[in-house]
DODRENZA-632034 format. One record per atom (N, C-alpha, C, CB): x, y, z; residue in three letters. Coordinates in pm, whole numbers, padded with zeros to 5 digits, always signed. Glycine has a CB too. Layout:
BEGIN
XYZALA;...
! end
This chain:
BEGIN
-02282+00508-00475UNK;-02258+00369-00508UNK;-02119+00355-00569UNK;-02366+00315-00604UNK;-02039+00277-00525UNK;-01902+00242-00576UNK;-01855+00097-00522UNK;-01796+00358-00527UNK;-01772+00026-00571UNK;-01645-00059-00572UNK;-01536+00003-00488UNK;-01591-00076-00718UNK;-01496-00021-00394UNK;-01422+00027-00336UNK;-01281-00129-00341UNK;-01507+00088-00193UNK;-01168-00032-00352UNK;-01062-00154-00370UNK;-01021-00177-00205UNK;-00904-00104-00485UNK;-00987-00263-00202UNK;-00935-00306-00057UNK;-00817-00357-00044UNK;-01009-00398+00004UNK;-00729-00268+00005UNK;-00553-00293+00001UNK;-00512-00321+00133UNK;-00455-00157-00050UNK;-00374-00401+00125UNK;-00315-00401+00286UNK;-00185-00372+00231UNK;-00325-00557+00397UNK;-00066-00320+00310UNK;+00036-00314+00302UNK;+00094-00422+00394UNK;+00063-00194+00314UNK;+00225-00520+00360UNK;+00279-00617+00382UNK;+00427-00566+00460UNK;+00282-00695+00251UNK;+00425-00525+00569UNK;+00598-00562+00647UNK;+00660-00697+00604UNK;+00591-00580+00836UNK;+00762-00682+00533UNK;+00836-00817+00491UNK;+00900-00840+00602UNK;+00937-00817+00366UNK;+00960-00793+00715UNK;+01038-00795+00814UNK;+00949-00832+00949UNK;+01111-00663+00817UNK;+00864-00823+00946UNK;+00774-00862+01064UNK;+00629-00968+01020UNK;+00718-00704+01133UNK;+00683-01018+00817UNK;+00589-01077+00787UNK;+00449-01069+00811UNK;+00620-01154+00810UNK;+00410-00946+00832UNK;+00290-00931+00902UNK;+00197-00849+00763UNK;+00317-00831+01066UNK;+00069-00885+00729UNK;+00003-00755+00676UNK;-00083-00674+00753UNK;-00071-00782+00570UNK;-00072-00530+00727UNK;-00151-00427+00791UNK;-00321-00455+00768UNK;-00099-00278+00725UNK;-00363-00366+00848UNK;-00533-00379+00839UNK;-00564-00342+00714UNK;-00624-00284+00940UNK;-00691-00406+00661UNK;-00677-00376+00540UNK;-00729-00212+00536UNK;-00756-00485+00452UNK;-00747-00124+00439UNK;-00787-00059+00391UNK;-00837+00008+00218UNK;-00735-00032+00454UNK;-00984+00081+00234UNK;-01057+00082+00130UNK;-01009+00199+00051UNK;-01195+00083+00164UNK;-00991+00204-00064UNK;-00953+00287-00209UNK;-01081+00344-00279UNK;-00876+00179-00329UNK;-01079+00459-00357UNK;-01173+00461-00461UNK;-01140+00389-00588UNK;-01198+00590-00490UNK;-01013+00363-00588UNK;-00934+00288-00723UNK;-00823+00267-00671UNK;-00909+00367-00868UNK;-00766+00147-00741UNK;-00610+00125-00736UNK;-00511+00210-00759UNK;-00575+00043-00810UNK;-00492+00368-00808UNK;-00420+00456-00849UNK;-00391+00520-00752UNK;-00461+00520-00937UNK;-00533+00546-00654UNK;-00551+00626-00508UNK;-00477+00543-00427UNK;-00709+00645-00442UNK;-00527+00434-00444UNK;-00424+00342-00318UNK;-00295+00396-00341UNK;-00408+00152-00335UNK;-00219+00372-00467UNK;-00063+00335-00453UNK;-00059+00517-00433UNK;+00044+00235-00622UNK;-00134+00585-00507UNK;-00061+00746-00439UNK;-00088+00738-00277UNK;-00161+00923-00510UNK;-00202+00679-00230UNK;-00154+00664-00042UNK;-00075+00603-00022UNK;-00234+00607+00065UNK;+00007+00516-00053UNK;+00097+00449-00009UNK;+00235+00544-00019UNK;+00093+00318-00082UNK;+00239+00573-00201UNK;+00390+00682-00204UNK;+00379+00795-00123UNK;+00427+00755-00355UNK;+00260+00830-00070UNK;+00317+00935+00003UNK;+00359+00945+00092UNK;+00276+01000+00018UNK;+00272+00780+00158UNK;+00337+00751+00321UNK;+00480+00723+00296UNK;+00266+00604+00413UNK;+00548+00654+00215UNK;+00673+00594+00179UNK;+00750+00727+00166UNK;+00670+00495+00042UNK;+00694+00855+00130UNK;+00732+00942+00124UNK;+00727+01087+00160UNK;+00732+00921+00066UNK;+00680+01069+00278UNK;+00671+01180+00347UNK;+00796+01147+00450UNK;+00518+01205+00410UNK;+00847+01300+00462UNK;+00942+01308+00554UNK;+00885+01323+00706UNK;+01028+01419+00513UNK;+00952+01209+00727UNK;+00878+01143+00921UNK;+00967+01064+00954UNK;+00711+01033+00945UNK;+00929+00990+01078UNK;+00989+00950+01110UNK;+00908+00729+01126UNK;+01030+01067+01215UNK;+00845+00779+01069UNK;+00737+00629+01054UNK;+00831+00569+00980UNK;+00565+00632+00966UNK;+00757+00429+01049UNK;+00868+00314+00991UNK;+00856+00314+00877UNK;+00862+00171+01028UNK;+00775+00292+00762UNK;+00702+00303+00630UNK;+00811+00393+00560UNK;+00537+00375+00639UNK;+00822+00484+00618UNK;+00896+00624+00554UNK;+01080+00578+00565UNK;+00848+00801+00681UNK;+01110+00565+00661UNK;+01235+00528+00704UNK;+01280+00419+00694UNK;+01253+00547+00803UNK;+01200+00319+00619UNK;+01214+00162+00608UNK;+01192+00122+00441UNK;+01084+00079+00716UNK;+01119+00199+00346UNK;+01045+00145+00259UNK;+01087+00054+00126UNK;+00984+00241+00230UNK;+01184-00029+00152UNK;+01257-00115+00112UNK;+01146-00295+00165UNK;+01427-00069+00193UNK;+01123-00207+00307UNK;+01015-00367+00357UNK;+00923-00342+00393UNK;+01046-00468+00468UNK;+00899-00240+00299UNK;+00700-00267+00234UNK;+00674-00293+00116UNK;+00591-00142+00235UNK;+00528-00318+00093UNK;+00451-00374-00048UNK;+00277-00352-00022UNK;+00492-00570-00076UNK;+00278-00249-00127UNK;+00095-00223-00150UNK;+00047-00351-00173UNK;+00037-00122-00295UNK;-00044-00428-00147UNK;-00113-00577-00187UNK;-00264-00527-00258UNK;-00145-00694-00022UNK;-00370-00577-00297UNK;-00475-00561-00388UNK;-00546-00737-00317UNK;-00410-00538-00593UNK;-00645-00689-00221UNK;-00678-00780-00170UNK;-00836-00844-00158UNK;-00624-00752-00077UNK;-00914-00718-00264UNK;-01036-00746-00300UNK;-01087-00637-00279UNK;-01096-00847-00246UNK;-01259-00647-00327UNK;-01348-00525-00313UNK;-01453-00511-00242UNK;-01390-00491-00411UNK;-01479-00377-00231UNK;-01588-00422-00132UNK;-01740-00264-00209UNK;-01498-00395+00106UNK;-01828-00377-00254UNK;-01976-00298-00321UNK;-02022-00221-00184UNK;-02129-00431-00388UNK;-02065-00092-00158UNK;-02127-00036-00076UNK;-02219-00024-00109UNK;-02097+00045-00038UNK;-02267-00085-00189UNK;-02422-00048-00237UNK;-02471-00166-00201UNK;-02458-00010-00401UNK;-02426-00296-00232UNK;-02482-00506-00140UNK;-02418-00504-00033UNK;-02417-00695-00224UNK;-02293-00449+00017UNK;-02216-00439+00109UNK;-02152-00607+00110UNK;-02297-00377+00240UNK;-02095-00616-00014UNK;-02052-00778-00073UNK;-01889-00757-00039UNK;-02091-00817-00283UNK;-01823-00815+00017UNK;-01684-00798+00044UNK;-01639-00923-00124UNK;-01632-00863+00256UNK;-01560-00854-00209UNK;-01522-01024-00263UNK;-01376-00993-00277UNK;-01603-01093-00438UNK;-01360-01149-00221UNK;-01151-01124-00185UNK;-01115-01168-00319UNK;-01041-01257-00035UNK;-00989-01162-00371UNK;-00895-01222-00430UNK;-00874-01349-00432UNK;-00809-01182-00401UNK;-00841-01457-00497UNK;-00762-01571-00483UNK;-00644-01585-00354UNK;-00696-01579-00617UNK;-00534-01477-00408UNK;-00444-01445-00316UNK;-00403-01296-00349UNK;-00329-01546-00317UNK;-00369-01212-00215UNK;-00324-01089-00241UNK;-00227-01076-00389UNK;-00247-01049-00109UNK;-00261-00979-00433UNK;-00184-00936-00551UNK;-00106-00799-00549UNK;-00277-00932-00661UNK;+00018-00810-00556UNK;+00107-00669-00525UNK;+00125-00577-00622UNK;+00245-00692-00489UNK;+00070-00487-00592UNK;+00041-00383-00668UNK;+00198-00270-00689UNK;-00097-00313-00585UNK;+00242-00289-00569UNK;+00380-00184-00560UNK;+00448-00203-00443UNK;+00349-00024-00560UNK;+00580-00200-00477UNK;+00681-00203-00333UNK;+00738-00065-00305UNK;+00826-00312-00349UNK;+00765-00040-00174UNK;+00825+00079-00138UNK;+00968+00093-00203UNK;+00830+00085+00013UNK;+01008+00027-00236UNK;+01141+00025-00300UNK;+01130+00084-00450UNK;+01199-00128-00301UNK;+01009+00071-00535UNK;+00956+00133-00632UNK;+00947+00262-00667UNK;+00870+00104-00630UNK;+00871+00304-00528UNK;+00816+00430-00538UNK;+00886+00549-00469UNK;+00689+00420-00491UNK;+00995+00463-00386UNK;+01062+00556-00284UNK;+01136+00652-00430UNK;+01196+00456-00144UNK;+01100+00797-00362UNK;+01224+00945-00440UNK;+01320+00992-00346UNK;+01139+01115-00487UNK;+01402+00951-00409UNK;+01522+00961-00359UNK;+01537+01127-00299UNK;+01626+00915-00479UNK;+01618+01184-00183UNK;+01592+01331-00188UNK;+01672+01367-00164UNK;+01513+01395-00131UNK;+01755+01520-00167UNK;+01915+01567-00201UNK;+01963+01537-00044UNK;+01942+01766-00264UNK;+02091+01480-00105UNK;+02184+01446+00025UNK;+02114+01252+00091UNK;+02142+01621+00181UNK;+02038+01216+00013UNK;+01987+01051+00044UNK;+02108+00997-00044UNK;+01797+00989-00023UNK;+02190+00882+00052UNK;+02327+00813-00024UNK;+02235+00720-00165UNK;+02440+00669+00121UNK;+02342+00714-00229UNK;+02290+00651-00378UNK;+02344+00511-00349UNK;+02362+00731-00541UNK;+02267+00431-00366UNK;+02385+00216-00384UNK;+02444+00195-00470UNK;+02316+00053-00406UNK;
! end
C-alpha cells in the first residue's frame, strides 16, 4: 500500500508535457530526473536540459486506486538546476 507521486516532465520548447509518471516520493522523482539530465547520452533531456522541468502533478493510492490531481502542475525542479557541470563543459 502506498501514495505514489505522479510527475511529468515539461519540454519548454515543444511546450509539450511528457506522459506522466509514478514516484515512491518526490525525492525519487527529482533523482530520476537528475540522472536523466545527467547521464552522458545523447537524449534530448541530457543534451538540452536548460528546456526541461520536473512538474508534481498528483497522486495516485494503489490501495482505492484514487488518482487525485493537483490544482495545477507544480514544479518541483528544472534541468537547469540540477544539470553538473563536467570537465571540459564551457562555463557562461
Amino acid at each position: 500500500m502506498a501514495l505514489y507521486q505522479m510527475c511529468s516532465v515539461l519540454d519548454m520548447v515543444a511546450q509539450q508535457y511528457g506522459r506522466p509518471f509514478f514516484a515512491v516520493s518526490e525525492g525519487s522523482a527529482i533523482r530520476g530526473f537528475s540522472d536523466e539530465v545527467n547521464r552522458p547520452s545523447e537524449s534530448v533531456i541530457s543534451q538540452h536540459p536548460n528546456d526541461f522541468q520536473l512538474f508534481h502533478v498528483g497522486t495516485f493510492d494503489d490501495e482505492s486506486c484514487v488518482i487525485s490531481l493537483n490544482s495545477a502542475p507544480r514544479l518541483m525542479i528544472s534541468g537547469a538546476q540540477i544539470k553538473v557541470n563536467q570537465p571540459g563543459d564551457l562555463q557562461a
